[in-house]
N, C-alpha and C positions, 0 to 999 in steps of 0.2 A: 452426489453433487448437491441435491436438495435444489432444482428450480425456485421454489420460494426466495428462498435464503439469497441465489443468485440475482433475482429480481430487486429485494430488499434491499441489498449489498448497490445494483447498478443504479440505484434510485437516488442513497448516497452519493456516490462516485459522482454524478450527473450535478449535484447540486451544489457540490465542492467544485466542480469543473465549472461551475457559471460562476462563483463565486473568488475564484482565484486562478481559474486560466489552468490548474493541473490535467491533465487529461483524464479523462475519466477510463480511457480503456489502462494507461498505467495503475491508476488506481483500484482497479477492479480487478487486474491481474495479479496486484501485489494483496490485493486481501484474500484471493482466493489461495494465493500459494503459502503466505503468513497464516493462515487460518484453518486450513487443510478442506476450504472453500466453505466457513464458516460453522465447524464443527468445534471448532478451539479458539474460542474467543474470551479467554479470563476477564472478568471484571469489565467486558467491553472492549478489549484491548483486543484488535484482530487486525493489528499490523507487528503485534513484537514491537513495541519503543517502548526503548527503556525507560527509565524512570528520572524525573526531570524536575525541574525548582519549580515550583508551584501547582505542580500536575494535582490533580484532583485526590489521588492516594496510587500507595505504594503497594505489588505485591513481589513477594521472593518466587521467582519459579528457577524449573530446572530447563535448562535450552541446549541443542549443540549448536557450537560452532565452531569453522576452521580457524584452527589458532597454529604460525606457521605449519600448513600443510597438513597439520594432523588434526582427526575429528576428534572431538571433545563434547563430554558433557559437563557442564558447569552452571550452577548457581546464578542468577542477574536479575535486580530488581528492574522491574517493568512497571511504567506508570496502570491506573487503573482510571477511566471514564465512566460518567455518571450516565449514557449512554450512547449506543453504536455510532451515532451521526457526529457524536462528538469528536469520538476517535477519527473518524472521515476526515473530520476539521482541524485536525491536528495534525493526521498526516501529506495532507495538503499544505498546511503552512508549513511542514517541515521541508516538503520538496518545494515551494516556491520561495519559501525566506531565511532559511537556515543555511548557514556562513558552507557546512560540508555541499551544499548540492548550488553553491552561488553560482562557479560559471557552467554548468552544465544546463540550471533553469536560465541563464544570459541567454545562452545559446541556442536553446527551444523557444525564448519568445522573441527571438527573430527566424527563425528558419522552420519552424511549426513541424520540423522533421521528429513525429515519434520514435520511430527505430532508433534515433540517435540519441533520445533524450533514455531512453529504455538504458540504452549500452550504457550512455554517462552515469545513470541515478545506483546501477547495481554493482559495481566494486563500491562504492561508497555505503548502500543499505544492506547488504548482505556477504558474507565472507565465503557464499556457494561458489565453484567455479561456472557453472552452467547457469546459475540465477539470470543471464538478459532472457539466452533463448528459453529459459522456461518461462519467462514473463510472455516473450514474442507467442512463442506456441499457445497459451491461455488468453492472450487478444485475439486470437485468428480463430477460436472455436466459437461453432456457431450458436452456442447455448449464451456465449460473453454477448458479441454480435448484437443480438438477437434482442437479450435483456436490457441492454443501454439503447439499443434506438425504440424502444419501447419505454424506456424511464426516459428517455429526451421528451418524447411527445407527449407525455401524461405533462414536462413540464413547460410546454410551447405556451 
């Protein structure tokens, strides 16, 4: 898992969570599971987004994903960040202002329910069938816990 890396990772999350209301335990959970808890992070890119109109640069990787029901590996440009915080800030703005995740983030900034916002954000970000509860299961470990209320107070 690399503590470090976790800590680094919740210090992001925490400062995009002040910054735009995303939670930081979703976003720490999706970087640890997009990033195999920050061991795969191409070009800074340690959520997997793909590659976008003005993104900073492009690279080709190879990814699976389910394409009707069946796994695949395939080809897909993925943007590329000029560094990791940036990415943060990207995929924050992605879950708070981007048209696919509109009414599931409505509906988290009135009822502040994570679990719900979790279930809503993962058939839209990923094509796993298990992707919320393995987001749930990596908020609820105590190494995640642990590292974000510790990046909260470093920024009180």
């Amino acid at each position: 898992m690399g503590l470090q890396r976790v800590q680094d990772a919740a210090r992001c999350a925490v400062a995009c969570e002040r910054a735009t209301g995303v939670p930081a335990e979703l976003t720490i959970a999706q970087w640890a599971l997009e990033s195999g808890w920050g061991h795969h992070q191409p070009d800074n890119n340690c959520f997997g987004i793909k590659a976008y109109a003005g993104c900073y640069g492009v690279q080709l990787l190879e990814t699976t994903e389910v394409i009707n029901g069946a796994t695949q590996t395939v080809n897909r440009e993925f943007a590329t960040f000029p560094t990791l915080a940036a990415c943060f800030e990207k995929h924050a703005q992605l879950i708070s202002q981007a048209s696919p995740y509109r009414n599931v983030w409505k509906e988290y900034e009135m009822t502040k329910d994570l679990h719900a916002l979790v279930v809503g954000v993962a058939p839209i970000y990923a094509t796993g069938s298990n992707y919320a509860e393995t987001l749930l299961a990596i908020i609820a470990m105590p190494e995640v816990t642990s590292a974000l209320a510790n990046a909260r107070g470093e920024a009180s």
